[in-house]
C-alpha positions in Angstrom: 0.0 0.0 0.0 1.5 3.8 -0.5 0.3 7.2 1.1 -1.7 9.0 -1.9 -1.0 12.8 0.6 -1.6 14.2 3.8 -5.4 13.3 5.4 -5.8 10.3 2.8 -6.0 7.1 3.9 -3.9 4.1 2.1 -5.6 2.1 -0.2 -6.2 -2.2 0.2 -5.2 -4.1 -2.7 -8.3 -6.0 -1.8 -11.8 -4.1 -0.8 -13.6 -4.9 2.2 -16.8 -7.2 0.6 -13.7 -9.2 -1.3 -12.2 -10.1 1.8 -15.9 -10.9 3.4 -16.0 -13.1 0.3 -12.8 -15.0 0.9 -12.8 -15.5 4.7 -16.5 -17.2 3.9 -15.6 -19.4 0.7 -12.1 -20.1 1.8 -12.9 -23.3 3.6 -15.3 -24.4 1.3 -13.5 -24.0 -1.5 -10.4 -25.6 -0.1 -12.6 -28.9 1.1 -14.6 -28.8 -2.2 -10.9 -28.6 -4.1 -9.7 -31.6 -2.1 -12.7 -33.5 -3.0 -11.9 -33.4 -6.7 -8.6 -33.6 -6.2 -9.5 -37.3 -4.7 -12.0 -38.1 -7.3 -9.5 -37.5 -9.9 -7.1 -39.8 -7.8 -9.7 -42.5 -8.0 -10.4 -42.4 -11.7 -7.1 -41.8 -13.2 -4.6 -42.8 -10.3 -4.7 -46.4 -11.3 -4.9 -46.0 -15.7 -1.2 -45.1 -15.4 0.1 -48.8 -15.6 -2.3 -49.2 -18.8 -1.2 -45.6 -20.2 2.4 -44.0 -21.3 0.7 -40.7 -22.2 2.2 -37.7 -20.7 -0.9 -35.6 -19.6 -1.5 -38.2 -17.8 0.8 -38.2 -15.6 0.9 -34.7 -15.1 -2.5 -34.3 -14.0 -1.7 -37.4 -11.4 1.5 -36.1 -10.0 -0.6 -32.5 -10.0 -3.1 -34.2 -8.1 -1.3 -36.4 -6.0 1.1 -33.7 -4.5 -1.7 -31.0 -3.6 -4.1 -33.9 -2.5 -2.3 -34.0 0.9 -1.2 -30.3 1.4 -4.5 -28.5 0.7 -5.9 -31.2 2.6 -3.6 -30.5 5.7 -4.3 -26.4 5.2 -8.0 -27.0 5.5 -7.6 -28.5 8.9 -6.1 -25.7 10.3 -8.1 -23.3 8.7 -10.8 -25.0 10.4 -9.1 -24.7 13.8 -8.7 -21.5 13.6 -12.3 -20.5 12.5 -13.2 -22.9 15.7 -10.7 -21.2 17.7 -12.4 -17.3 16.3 -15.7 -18.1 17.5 -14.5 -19.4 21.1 -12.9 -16.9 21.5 -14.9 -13.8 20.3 -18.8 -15.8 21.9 -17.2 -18.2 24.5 -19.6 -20.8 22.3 -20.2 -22.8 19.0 -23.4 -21.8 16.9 -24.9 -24.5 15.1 -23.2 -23.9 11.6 -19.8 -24.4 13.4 -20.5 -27.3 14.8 -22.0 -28.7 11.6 -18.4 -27.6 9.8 -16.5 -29.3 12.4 -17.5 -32.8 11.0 -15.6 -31.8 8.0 -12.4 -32.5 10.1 -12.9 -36.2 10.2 -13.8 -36.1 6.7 -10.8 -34.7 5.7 -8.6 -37.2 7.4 -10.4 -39.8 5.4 -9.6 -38.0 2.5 -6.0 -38.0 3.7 -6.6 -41.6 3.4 -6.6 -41.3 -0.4 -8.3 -44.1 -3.0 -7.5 -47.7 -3.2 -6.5 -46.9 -6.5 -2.8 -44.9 -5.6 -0.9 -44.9 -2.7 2.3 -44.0 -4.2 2.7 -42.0 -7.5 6.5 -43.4 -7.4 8.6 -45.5 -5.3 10.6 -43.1 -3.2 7.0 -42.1 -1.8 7.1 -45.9 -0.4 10.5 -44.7 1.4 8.4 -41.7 2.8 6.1 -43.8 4.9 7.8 -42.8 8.3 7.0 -39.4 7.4 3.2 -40.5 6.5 3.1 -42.0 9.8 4.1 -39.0 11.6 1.6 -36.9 9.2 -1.0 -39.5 10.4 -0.2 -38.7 14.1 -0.5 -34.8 13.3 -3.6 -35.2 11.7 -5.3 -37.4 13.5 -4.3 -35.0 16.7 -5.8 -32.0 14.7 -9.0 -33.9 14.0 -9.0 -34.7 17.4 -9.0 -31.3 18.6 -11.3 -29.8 16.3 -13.6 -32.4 18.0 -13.0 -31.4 21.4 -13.6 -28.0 20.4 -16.7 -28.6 19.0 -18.1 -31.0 21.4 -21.6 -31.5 22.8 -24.2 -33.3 23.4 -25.6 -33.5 19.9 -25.6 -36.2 17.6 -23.2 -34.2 15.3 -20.7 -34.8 18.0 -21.6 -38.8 17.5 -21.0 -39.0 14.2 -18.1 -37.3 14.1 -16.5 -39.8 16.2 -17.5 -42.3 13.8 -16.0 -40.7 10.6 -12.9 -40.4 13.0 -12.9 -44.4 13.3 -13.1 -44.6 9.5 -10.2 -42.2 8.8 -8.2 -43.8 10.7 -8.7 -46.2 9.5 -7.9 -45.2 5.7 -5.3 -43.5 6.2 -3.4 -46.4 8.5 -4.2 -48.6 5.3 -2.1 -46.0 3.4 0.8 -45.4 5.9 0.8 -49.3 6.2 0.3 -50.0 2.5 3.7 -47.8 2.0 5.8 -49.2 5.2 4.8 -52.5 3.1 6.1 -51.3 -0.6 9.1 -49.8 0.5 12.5 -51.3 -0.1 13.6 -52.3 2.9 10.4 -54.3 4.1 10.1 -55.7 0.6 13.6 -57.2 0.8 13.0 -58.3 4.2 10.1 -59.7 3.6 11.4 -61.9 0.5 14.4 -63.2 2.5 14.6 -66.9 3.0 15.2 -68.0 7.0 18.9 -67.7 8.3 20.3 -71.0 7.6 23.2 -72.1 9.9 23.9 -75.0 8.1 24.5 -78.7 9.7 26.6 -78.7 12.6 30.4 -78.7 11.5 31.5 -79.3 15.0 29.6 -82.3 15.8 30.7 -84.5 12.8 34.2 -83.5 13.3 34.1 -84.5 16.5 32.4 -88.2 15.2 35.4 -88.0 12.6 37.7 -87.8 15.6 36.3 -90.4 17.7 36.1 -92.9 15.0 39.6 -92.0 14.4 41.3 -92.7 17.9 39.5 -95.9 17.9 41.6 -96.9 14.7 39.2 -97.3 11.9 40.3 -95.5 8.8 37.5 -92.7 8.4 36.4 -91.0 4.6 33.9 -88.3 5.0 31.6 -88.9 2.0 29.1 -86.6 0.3 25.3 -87.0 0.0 23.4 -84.5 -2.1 20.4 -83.5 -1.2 17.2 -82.8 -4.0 15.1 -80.7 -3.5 11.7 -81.4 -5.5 10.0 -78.2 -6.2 6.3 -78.5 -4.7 3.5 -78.7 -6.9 2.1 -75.1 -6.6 -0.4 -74.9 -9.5 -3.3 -73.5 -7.9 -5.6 -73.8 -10.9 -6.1 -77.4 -9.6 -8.2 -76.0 -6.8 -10.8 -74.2 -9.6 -13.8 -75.5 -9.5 -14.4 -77.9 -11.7 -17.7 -77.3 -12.4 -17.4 -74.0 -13.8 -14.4 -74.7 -16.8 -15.6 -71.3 -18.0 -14.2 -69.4 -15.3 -11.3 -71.9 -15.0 -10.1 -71.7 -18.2 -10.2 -67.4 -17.4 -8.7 -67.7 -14.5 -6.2 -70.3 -15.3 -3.3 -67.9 -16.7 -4.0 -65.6 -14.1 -3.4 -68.0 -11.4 -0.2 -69.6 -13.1 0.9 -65.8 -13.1 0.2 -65.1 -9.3 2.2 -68.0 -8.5 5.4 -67.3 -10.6 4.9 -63.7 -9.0 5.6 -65.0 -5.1 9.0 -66.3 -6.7 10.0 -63.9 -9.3 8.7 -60.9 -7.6 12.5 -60.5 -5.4 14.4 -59.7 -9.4 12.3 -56.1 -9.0 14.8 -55.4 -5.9 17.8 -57.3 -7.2 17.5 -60.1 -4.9 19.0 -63.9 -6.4 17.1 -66.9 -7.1 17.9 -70.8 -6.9 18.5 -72.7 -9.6 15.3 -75.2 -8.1 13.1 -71.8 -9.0 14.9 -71.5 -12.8 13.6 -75.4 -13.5 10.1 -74.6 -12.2 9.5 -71.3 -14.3 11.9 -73.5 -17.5 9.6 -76.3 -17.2 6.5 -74.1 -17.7 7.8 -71.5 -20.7 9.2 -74.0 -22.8 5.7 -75.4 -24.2 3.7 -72.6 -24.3 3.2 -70.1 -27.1 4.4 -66.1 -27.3 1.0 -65.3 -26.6 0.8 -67.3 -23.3 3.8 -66.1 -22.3 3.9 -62.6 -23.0 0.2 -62.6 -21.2 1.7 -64.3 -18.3 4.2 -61.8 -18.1 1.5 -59.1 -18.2 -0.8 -60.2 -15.7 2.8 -61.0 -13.6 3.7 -57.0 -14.0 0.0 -56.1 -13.6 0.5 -57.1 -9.8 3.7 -56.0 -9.2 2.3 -52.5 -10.4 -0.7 -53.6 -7.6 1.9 -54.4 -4.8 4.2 -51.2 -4.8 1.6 -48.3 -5.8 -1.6 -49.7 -4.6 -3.6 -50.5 -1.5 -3.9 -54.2 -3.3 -2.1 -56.3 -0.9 -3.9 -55.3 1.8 -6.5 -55.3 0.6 -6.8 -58.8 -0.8 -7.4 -60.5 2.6 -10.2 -61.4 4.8 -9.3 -58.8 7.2 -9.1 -56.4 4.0 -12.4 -57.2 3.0 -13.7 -56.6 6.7 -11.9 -53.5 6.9 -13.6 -52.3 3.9 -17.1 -53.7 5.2 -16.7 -51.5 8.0 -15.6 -48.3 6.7 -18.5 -48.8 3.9 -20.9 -49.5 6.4 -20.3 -46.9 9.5 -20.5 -43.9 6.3 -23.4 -45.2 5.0 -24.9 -44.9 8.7 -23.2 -41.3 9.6 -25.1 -40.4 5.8 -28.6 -41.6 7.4 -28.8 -40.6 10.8 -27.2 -37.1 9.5 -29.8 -37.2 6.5 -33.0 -38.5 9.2 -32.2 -37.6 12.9 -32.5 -33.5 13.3 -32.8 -30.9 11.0 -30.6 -28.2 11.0 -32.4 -24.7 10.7 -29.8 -22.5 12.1 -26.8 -23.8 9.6 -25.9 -22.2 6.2 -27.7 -23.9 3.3 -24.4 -24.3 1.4 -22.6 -26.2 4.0 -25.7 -28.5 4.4 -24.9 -29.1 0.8 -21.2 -29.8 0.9 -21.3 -32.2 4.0 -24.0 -34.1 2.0 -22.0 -34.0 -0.9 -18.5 -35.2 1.1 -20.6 -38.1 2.4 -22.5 -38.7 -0.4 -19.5 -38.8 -3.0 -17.3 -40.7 -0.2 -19.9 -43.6 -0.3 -19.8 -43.8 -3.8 -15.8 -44.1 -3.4 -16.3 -47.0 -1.4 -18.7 -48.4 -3.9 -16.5 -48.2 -6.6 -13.4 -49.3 -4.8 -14.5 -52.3 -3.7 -16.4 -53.2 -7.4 -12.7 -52.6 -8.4 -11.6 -54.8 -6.2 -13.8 -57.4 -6.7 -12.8 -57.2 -10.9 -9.1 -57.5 -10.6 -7.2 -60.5 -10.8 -6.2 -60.5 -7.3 -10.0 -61.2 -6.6 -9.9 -64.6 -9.1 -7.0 -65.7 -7.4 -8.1 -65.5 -4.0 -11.5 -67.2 -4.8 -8.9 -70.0 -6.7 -7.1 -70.3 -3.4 -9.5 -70.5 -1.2 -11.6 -73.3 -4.0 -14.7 -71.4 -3.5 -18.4 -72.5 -4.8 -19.4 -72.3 -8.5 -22.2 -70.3 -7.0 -19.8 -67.3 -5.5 -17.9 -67.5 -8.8 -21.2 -66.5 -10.7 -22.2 -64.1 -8.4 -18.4 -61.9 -8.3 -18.7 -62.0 -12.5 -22.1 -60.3 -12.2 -21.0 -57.2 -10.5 -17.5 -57.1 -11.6 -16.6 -53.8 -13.9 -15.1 -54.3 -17.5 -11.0 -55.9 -17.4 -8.8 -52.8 -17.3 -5.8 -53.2 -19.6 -2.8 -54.4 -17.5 -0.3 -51.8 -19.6 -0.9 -50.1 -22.7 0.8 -52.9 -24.9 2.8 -50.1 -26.7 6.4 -49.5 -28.6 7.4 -45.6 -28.3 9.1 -44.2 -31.3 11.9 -41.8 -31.6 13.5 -40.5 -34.6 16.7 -38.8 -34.6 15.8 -37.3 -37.9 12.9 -35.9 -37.4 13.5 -34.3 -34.3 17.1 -32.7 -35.9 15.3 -31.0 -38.9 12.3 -29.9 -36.5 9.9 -30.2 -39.2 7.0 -30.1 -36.6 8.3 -27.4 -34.1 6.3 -26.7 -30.6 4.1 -23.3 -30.5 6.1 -20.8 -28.4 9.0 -22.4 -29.3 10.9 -19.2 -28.6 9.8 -18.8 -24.9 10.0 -22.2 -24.5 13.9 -22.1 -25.4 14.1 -18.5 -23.2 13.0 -20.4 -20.0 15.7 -23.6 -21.0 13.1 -26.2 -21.1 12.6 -26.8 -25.1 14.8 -29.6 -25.1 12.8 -31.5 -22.6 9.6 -31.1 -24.1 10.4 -31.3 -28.0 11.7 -34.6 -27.0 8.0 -35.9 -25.7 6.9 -34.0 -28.3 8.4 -36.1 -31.4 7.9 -38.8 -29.1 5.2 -41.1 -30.9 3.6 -44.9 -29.4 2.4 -47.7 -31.6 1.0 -51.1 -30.8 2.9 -53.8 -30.3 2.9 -55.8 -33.2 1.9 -60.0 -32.3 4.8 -60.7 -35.4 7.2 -58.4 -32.9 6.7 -60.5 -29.8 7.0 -63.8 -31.8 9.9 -63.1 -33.0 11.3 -62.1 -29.6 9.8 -65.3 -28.5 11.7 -67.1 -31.5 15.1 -65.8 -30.2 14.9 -66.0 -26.7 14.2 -69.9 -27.5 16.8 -70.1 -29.7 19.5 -68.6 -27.5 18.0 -71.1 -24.5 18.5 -74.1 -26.5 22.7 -72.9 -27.1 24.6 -72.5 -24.9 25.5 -68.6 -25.4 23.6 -66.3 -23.1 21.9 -63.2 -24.5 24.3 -61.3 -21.7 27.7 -62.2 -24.3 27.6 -58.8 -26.3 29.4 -60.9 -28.8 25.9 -62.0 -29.9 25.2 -58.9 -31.6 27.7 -58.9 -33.9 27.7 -62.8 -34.5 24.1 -61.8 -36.1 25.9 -60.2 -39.1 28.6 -63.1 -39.4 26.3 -65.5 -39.4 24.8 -63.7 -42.9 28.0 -63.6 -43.7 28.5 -59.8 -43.2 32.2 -59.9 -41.3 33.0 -56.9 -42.8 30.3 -55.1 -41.2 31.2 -56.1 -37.8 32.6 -52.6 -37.0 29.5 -51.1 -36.7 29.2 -53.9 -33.6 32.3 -53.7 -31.8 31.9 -50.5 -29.9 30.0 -49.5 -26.8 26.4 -50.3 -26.4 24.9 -46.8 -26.6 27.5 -46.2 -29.9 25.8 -49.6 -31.3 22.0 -48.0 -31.1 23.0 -44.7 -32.3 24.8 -46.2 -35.3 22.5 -48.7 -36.6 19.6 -46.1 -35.7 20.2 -43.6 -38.1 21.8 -47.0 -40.5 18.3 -47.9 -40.5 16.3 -44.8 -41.2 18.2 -44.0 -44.1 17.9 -47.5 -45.7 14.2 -47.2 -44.8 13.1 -44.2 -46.6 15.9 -45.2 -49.3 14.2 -48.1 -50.1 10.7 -47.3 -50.0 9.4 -51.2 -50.1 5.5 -52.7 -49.8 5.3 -53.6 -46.0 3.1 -56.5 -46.9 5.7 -58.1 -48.6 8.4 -57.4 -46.0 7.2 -57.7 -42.5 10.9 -57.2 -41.0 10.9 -53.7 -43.1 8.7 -52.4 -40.8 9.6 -54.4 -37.6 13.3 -53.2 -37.9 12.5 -49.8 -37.7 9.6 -49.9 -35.2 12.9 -51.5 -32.8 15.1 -49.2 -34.2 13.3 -45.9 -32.8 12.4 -47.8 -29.6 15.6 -48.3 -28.5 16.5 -44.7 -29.6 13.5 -43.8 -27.5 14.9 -45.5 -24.5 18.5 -44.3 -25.1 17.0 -40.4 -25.0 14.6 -40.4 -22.5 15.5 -43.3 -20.2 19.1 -44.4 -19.9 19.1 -45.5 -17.0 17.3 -48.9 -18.7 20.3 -49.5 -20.5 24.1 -50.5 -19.9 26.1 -47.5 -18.3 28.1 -45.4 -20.7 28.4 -42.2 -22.5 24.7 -42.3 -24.3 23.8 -38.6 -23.2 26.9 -37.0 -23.9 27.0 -39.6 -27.7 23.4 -38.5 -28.5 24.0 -34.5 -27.6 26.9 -34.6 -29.6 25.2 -36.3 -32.9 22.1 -34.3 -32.3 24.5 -31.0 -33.0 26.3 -32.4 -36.1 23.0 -33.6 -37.6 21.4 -29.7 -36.7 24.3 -28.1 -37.9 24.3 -30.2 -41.4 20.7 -29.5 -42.2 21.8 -25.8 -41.5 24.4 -25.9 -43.9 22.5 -28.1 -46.3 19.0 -27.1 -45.9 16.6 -29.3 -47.3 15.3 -29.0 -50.7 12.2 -26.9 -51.1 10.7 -29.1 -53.4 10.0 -31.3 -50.2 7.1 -28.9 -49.8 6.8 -27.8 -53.4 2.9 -27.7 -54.2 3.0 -30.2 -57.3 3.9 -32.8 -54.4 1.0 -34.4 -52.4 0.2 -32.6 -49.6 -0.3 -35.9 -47.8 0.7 -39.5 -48.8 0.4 -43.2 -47.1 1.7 -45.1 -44.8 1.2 -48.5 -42.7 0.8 -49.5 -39.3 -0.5 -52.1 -36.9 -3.8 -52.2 -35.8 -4.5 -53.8 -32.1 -5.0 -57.1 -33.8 -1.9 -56.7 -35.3 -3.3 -56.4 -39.0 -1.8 -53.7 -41.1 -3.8 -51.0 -42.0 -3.1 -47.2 -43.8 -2.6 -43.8 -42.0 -2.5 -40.7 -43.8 0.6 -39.0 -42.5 2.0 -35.5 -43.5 4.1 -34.3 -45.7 7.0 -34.3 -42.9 7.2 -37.7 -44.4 8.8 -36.0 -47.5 10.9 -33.8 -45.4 12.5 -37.1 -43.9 12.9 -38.8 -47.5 15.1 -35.4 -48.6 17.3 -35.2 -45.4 17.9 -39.2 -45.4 19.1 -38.2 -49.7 21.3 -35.5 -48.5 23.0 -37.7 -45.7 23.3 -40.4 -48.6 24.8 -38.5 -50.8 27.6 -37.4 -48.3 30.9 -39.4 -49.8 32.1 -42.1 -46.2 35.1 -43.3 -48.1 37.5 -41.6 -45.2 36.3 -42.7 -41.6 34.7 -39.9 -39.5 36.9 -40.6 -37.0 39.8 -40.1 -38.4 39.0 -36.6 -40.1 37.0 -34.9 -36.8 39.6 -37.0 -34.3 38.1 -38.3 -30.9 36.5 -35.1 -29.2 33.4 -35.4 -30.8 31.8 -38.1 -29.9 28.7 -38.1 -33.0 28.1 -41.2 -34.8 26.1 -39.3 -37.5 28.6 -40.1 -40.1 29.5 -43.5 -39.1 25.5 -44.1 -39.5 25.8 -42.5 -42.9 28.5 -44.9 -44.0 26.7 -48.0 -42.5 23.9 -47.0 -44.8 25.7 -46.9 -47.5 27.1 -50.6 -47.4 23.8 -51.9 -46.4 22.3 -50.2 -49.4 24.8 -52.4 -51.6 23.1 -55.3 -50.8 21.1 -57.0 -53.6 18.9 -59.4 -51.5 16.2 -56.9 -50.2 14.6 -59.3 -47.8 18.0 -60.7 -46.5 18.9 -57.8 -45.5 15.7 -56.6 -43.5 16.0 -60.0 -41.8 19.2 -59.6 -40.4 18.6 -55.9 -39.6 15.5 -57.1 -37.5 17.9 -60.4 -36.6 20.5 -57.8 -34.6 17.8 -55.2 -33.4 16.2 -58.7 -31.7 19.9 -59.3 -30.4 20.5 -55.2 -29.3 16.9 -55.4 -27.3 17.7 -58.9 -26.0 21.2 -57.7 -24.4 19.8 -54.6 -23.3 17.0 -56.3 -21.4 19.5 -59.1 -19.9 21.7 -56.5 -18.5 18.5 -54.1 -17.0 18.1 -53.6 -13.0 14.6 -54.8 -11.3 14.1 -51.2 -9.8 14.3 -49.4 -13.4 11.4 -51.9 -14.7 10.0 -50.9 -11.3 9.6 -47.7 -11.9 8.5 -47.8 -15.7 5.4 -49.5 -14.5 3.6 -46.3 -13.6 4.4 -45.0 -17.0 2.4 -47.2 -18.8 4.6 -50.4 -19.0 7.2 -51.1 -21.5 8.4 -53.9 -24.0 11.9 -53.8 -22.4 10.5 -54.9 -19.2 8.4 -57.5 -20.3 11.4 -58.7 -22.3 13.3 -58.9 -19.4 11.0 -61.0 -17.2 10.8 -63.4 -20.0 14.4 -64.0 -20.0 14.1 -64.6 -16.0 11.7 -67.1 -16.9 13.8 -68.9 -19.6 16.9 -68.6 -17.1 18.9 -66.4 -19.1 20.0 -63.8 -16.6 22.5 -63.9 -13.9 19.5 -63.8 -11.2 20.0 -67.9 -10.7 22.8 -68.2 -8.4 22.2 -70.5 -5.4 21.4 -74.4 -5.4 18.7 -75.6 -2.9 19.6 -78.2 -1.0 22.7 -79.5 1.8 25.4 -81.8 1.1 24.7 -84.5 3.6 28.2 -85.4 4.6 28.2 -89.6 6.3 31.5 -91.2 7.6 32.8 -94.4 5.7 34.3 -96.5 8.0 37.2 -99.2 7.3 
């Protein structure tokens, strides 16, 4: 404010009725706020395993970081609106008293939905904090109550919608002590074994000695037989319909309890590699890759959901009684007094925070009682044909387990920035353009069923020899064994070197080529790998092997810029006797190929992929820029170029789909458990899945122990 002369008074920034206006809507509007805050938690907290879109999760993290804070700021603007009229009447009016129920409400709201208890996995590692935030809260609900307290039946109720906060949000604090790492680990660790007693047979070995017998110590091995866990033998056999639904999703749950410690980098036995061997080896890609979705689909369940705890009997009778003490504070508030002296639009929000908050529990527990967890425990537990019918008639549609999708990321198009980002000025002001062109050139496609065949096709193949996909000298063997030796430079490098090379290899051979998709499946493949891998190189390296990807990809990403400056691309690109559209193929969800009308960036790309062509590679790149620069642009150039020179078109899309197979299979063999961990709240991806199915085939270095003692006996002679 500032002094406008002598006598004048300063002027507010806000007037008088504004601040009336404020001080009465600011509760409201904070309690109204956190209620949509929640309902947006509930419908969109759990479509992030099934989704990789961005928005997505932006409007989740949005939600899930202001859920809890606005929440908090609301309880103690209500104390201190209690605490005002106290202070100024020595008593509560009616309307106060009404408002003070909201406090309980609000810690159930703290709670948060079944359907997200952690938008990422260092929030599991927060749950000491939760706890004390629990304490806090529940001390400031507590309060508000005493405040507030009489001998009305408001003051009942309240201590019931206490009871079922609490309640919530002790699931949540308990649900995240549960997910974090250190419990999990604990919790997977096998029994301290202190192994037969050493002591004791030596001492045998001695005896038997000094009484003159000539003692061997021989060695008895001890097999373990894995126990016969299928729990689709306990469906009930009178309704195969559900069994054969269920059956996969049971075989799933079970290889979950074993293979669930990989996702904290815990070891396995080799006992555990011939159970999950013995069950991969005769089943199709499509059995397996589903087996490995519903497998991820609960890990997803168990480290940002309420799901574990939920999937008991004491879950389901928590969740009986929370359901069923609101639905009694909605009728005795709806049908034991009226409430003449309270404001009308209060009446309306506290029938609205009950109202919506029984619908939660509704829809929770329907969710509940359609996920997989639900079939399993009814499989368990080999419950009648007549419960089985009655959980399919009120279960909601299958959500997708992840969104069964292959991002895409060209290094060409985003160099010649054919498509640029409105405000791309500002945006490059503020220092954030790089980020967001980068999800911005970012494109997902299905997952073609001919891709995960042929994944399926090597990872047998590489079980049945005895090389491991972990050998990097499996990449390059792909080209030898096409008899391509020569070509084995382009393998022989580091890992991230090996993507960028073959990447841009592969984009020029693909828009040099220009061939019928339908007659060569691998055409399209290749490339659909090519720019995954790229995809994962750029946004995500932590997937991959360690090396110098960031520093590689910065580096070609200025020589290819700075090129296309030099040599600008030919106007007749975008001339107007050139289409302004033409055609394109992609997969369908059923994995048939259909058309797409794409733009005439298309063009752009064929015209930059001519120029870099035409660039003569005789000379190696290295040896004419030396080793600072650390851009493969060139070598990719050259790469082309000798690919280009081979006559047997289809040969030589096999074996580039052969060694993008072989770069996705070593990338995936050498992952950690908590990367894959984390990109399950970002929609799933292929390189996970991947992963866990070379787990299952034994073809990581997770199997390193052998069940079993060795029985040691004394020969005596």
């Amino acid at each position: 404010m500032e002094k406008t002369g002598e006598g004048k008074k300063s002027k507010d920034l806000f007037d008088v009725d504004l601040r009336k206006i404020w001080k009465l809507w600011e509760l409201r509007a904070m309690v109204l706020f956190t209620l949509g805050v929640q309902i947006v938690l509930l419908l969109l907290g759990n479509r992030r395993k099934s989704s990789p879109k961005v928005w997505l999760r932006v409007v989740v993290w949005c939600a899930y970081l202001t859920s809890d804070s606005v929440a908090t700021v609301a309880l103690g603007v209500l104390l201190s609106k209690l605490g005002e009229v106290n202070e100024n009447s020595g008593h509560l009016d009616d309307n106060s008293k009404l408002v003070a129920l909201w406090a309980p409400l609000l810690l159930l709201l703290l709670g948060g939905p079944d359907t997200i208890t952690a938008y990422s996995l260092e929030d599991n590692a927060l749950w000491l904090r939760h706890l004390l935030g629990l304490g806090l809260q529940a001390g400031a609900t507590a309060y508000v109550l005493f405040m507030a307290w009489t001998s009305s039946s408001l003051s009942i109720l309240s201590l019931m919608m206490v009871l079922v906060g609490l309640i919530k949000y002790g699931e949540r604090t308990w649900v995240l002590w549960l997910a974090s790492k250190d419990k999990l680990r604990e919790s997977m660790l096998t029994p301290p074994d202190p192994s037969p007693n050493y002591p004791r047979f030596m001492a045998a070995y001695s005896l038997k000695q000094a009484e003159g017998y000539h003692v061997t110590a021989d060695e008895v091995i001890e097999v373990q037989v894995p126990a016969d866990g299928d729990l689709s033998n306990n469906v009930d056999a009178q309704d195969p319909q559900w069994q054969a639904t269920v059956q996969l999703t049971v075989e799933a749950y079970k290889l979950l309890q074993i293979f669930r410690c990989l996702f904290i980098d815990l070891i396995l036995s080799h006992d555990d590699q011939d159970l999950s061997e013995s069950k991969f080896k005769g089943i199709s890609s499509k059995d397996a890759f589903q087996l490995i979705e519903i497998e991820l689909g609960f890990m997803y369940d168990l480290l940002y959901t309420k799901a574990m705890l939920l999937c008991s009997v004491w879950g389901f009778r928590r969740r009986f009684i929370t359901f069923s003490l609101t639905l009694l504070v909605l009728a005795f508030f709806s049908l034991a007094e009226k409430y003449p002296n309270c404001s009308t639009v209060d009446l309306y929000i506290t029938y609205a925070l009950l109202a919506i908050i029984i619908i939660f529990e509704i829809y929770s527990i329907l969710i509940l009682l359609s996920s997989d967890w639900t079939d399993v425990w009814l499989s368990v537990h080999n419950k009648s044909s007549a419960l089985h019918r009655a959980v399919t008639c009120v279960q909601l549609p299958k959500q997708p387990r992840w969104s069964n999708s292959i991002a895409q990321f060209s290094l060409l198009q985003f160099c010649i920035n054919e498509n640029p980002l409105v405000c791309h000025g500002i945006l490059k002001r503020l220092n954030i353009n790089e980020k967001l062109d980068k999800y911005h050139y970012t494109t997902f496609e299905k997952v073609p069923p001919k891709l995960k065949q042929k994944i399926f096709d090597q990872v047998k193949v590489r079980y049945d020899k005895p090389e491991k996909p972990t050998d990097p000298r499996q990449i390059g063997r792909v080209l030898s064994g096409y008899g391509h030796k020569d070509k084995m430079w382009s393998t022989e490098a580091e890992f991230d070197q090996i993507i960028l090379t073959w990447h841009i290899a592969t984009e020029l051979c693909y828009y040099s080529d220009k061939l019928d998709e339908s007659n060569f499946p691998d055409y399209c493949l290749s490339m659909l790998v090519s720019q995954y891998m790229l995809y994962l190189l750029v946004m995500y390296p932590f997937t991959l092997p360690t090396g110098i990807g960031q520093i590689r990809i910065r580096d070609t990403f200025a020589e290819a810029v700075k090129f296309f400056k030099e040599c600008p691309i030919k106007e007749q690109a975008h001339s107007n006797t050139e289409p302004e559209e033409s055609r394109l193929f992609s997969w369908n969800p059923s994995g048939k190929r259909t058309s797409k009308v794409v733009h005439r960036s298309q063009k752009a790309l064929q015209s930059a992929c001519e120029m870099l062509l035409k660039v003569n590679t005789d000379v190696s790149p290295t040896k004419v820029k030396g080793g600072r620069s650390k851009s493969v642009l060139f070598d990719g150039c050259k790469l082309a170029t000798v690919l280009n020179k081979i006559e047997n078109i289809k040969m030589k899309w096999e074996m580039i789909l052969n060694l993008w197979v072989q770069i996705l299979l070593y990338a995936a063999s050498q992952s950690r458990g908590d990367c894959h961990a984390h990109q399950l709240r970002r929609g799933g991806e292929l390189l996970t899945h991947v992963w866990l199915l070379l787990a299952h085939f034994g073809l990581t270095d997770h199997f390193q122990m052998t069940e079993g003692h060795a029985i040691a006996k004394l020969i005596l002679r």
